[in-house]
LOFI-295338 format. One record per atom (N, C-alpha, C, CB): x, z, y; residue in three letters. Coordinates in pm, whole numbers, plus 32768, in hexadecimal, padded with zeros to 4 digits. Glycine has a CB too. Layout:
XZYAla...
END
This chain:
805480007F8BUnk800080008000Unk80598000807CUnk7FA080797FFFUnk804A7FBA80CEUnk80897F8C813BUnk80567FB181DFUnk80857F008121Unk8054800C8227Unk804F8052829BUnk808F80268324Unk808080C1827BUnk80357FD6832CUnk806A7FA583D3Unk80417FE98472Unk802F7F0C83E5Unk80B27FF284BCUnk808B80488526Unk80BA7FFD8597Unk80C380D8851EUnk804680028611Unk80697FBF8672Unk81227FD986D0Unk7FE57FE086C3Unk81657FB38710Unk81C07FE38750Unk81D77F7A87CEUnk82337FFE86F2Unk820F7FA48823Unk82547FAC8894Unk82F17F3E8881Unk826D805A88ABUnk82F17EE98892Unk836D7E948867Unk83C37E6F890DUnk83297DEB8806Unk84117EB98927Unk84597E8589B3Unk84C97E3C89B1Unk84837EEC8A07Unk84E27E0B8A45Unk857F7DB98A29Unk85EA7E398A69Unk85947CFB8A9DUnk86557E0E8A44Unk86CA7E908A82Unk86B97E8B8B3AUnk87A47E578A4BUnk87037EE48B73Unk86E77EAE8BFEUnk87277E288BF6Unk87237F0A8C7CUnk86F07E038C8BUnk87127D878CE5Unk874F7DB78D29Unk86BA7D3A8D28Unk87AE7D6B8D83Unk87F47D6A8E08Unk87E67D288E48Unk88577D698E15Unk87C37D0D8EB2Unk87977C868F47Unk88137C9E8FACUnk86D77CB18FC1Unk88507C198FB7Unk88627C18904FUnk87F87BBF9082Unk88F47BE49081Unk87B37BE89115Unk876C7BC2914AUnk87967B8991E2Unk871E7C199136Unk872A7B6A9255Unk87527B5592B9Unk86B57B3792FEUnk87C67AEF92B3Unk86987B549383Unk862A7B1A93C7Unk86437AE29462Unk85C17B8593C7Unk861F7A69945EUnk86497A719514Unk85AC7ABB956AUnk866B79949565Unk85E27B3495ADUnk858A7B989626Unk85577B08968DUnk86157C30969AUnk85A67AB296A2Unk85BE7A7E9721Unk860D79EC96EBUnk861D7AF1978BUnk85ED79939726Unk8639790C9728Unk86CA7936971DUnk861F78AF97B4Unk872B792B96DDUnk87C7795796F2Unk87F879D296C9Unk87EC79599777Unk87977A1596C7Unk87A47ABD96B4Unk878D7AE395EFUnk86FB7B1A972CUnk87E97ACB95B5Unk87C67B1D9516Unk87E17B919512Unk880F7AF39499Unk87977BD894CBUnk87A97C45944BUnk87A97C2893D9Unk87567C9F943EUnk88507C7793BFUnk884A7C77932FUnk88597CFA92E4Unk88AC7C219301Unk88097D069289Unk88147D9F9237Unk880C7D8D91C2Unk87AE7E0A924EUnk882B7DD79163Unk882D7DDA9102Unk87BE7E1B90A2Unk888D7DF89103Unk87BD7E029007Unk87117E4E900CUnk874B7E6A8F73Unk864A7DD3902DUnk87357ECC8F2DUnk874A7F008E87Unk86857F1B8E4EUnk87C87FD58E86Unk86577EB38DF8Unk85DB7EE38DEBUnk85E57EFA8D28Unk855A7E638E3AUnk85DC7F5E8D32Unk85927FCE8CC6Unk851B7FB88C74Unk856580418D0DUnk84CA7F628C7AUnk845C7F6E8C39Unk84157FDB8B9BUnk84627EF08C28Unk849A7FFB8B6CUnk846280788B09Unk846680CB8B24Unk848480998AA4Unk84BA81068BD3Unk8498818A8C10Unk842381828C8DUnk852781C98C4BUnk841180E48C86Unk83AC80D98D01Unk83EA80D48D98Unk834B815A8CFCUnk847B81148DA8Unk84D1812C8E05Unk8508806E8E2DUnk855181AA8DBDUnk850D808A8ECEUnk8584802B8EFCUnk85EA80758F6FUnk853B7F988F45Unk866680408F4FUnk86D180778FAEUnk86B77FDF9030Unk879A80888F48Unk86D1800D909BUnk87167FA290EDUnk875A7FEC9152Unk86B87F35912CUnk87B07F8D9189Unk88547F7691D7Unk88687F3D9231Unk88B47F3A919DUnk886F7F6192A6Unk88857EDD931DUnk88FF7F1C9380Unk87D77EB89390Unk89297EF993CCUnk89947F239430Unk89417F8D9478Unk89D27EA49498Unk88D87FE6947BUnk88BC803494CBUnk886680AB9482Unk88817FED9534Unk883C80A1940BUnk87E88100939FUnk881D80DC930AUnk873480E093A8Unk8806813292B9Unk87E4812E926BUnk878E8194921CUnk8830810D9255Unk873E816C91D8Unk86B681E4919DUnk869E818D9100Unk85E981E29225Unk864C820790C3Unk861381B29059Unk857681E1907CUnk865481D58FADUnk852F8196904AUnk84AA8197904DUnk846181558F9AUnk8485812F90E3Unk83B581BC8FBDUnk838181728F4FUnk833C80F18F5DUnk833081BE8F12Unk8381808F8F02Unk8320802F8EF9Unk828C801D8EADUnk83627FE08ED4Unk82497F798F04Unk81DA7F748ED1Unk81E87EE08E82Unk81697F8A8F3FUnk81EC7EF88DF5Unk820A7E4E8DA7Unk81657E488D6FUnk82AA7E458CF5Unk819B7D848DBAUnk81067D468D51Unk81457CCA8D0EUnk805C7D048DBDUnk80F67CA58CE4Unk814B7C2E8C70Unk81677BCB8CC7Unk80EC7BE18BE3Unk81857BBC8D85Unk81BC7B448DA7Unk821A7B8E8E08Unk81577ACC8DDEUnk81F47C168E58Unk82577C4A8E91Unk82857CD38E9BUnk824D7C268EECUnk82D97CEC8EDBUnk82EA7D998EFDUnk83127D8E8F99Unk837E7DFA8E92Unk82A37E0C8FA8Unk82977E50903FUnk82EA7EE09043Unk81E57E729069Unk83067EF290B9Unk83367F6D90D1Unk832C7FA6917EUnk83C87F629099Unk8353800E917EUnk835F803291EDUnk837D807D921BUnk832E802E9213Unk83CE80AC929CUnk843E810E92DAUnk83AF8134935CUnk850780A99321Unk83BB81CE9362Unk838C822B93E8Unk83EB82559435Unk834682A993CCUnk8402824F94DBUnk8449828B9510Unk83D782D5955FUnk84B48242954AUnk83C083419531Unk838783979593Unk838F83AD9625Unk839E83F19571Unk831F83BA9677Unk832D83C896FBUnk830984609728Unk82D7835F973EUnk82EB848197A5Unk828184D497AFUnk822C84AD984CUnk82C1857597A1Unk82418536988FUnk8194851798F3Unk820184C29966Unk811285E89958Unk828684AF994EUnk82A8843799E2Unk82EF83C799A1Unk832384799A75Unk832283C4991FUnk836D833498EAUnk82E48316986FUnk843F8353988DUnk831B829D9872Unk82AE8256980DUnk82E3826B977AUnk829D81A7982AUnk826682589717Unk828F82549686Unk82AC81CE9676Unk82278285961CUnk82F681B39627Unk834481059611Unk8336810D9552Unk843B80F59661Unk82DD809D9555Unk82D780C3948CUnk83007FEF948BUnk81C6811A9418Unk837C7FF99472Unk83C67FA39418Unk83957F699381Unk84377FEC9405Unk83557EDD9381Unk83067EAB92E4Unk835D7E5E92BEUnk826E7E5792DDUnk83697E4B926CUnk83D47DC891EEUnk835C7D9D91A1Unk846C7E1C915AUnk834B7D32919FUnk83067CD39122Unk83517C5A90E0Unk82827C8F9158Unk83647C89906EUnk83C57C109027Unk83877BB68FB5Unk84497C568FDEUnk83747B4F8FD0Unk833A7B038F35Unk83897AEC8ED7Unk83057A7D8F3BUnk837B7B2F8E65Unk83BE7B2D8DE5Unk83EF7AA08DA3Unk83617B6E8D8AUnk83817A098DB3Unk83C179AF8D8BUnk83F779568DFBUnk837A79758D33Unk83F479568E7AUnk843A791E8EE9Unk849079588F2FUnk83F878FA8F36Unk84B079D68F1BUnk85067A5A8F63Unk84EC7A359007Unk85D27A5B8F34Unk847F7A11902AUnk84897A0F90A5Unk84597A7490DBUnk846179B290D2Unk847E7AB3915FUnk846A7B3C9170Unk84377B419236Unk85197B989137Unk83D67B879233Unk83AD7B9692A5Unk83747C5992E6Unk83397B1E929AUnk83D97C429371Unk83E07CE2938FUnk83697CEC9426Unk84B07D1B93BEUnk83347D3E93F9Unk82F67D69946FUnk82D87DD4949FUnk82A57D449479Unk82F57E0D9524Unk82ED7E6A9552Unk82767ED795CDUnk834E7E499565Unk825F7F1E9596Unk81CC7F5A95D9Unk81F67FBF961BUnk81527F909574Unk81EF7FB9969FUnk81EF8035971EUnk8180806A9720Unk8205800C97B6Unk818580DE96F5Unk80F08144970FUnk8125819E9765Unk80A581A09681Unk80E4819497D1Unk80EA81E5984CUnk80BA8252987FUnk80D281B49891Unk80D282CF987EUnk80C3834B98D7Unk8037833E990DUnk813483559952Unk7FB083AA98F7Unk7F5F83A89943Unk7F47839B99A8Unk7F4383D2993EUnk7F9283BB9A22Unk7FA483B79A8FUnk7FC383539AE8Unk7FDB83F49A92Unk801683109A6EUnk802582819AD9Unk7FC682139AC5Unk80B682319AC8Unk7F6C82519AB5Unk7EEF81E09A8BUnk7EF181359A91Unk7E7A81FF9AEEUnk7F4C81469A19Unk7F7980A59A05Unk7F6680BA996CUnk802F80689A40Unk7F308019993FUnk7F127FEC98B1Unk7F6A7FFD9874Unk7EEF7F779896Unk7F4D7FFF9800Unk7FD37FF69788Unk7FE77F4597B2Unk7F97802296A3Unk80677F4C97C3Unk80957EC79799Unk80F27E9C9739Unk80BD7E9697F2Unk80DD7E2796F3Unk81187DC6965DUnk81A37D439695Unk805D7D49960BUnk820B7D529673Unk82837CEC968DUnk828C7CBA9621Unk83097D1B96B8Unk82817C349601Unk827A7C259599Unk822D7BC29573Unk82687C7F956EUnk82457B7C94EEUnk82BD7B749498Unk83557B3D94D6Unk82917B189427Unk83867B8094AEUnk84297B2094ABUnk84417AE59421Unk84C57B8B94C9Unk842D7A6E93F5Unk84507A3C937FUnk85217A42933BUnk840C7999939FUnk85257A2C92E0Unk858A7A0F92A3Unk857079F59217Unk85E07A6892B7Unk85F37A2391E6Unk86047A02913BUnk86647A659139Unk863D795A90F8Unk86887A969095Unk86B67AF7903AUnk87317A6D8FDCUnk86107B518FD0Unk87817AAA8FB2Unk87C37A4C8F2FUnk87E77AE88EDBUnk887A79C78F62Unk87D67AD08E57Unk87E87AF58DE5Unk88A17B3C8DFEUnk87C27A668D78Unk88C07BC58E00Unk895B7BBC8DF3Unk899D7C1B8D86Unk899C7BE08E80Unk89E87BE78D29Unk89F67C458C9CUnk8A6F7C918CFAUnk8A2F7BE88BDDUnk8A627D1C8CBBUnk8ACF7D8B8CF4Unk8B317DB48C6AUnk8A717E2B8D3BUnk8B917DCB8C88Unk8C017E008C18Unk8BC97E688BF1Unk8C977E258C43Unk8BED7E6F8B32Unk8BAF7EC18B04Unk8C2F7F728B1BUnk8B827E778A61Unk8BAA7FB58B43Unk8BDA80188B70Unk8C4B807C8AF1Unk8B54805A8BA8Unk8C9B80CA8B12Unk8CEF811A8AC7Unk8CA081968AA5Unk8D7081378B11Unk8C6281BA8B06Unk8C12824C8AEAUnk8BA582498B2BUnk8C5682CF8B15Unk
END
């Protein structure tokens, strides 16, 4: 008699180098480690780095960074959306603003780019 049980089948992480142009001329490039059997992604750029949880569906993974504000600087929440079979990747950024200064949330955004696939040396420890 033979007992079959559903499971969970993942790939090892990934590694991205990425890039988006903000602005005509202007790139970012960061780097991104996505996890899918911890649900976790790392990313890397010349000015942060954090890990955050991701959100995977069978075409992409989202994520997203909070920089907290309070009642006189704004909250700034940083999005990544990457498509799994085009690695193309688009960032957008949401200013939520202080009650007081009675101004809308405002959306920058998208900045498009692309991701390439990059194998890393296998580690010693």
């Amino acid at each position: 008699m033979a007992l079959f049980t559903a499971a969970n089948i993942y790939a090892d992480p990934v590694y991205l180098d990425c890039f988006v142009e903000d602005t005509p001329n202007v790139r970012s490039d960061f780097k991104v480690r996505l996890d899918e059997s911890s649900g976790k992604v790392s990313h890397s750029d010349d000015r942060l780095t954090y890990n955050a949880d991701g959100i995977w569906t069978a075409d992409s993974v989202s994520y997203k960074h909070v920089a907290a504000g309070d009642r006189l600087v704004p909250t700034v929440i940083g999005e990544i959306h990457i498509n799994r079979s085009t690695l193309k990747v688009d960032k957008y950024v949401i200013i939520v603003y202080p009650d007081q200064f009675h101004e809308p949330d405002h959306t920058i955004g998208p900045s498009s780019g692309f991701c390439t696939i990059t194998e890393v040396a296998k580690k010693q420890f």
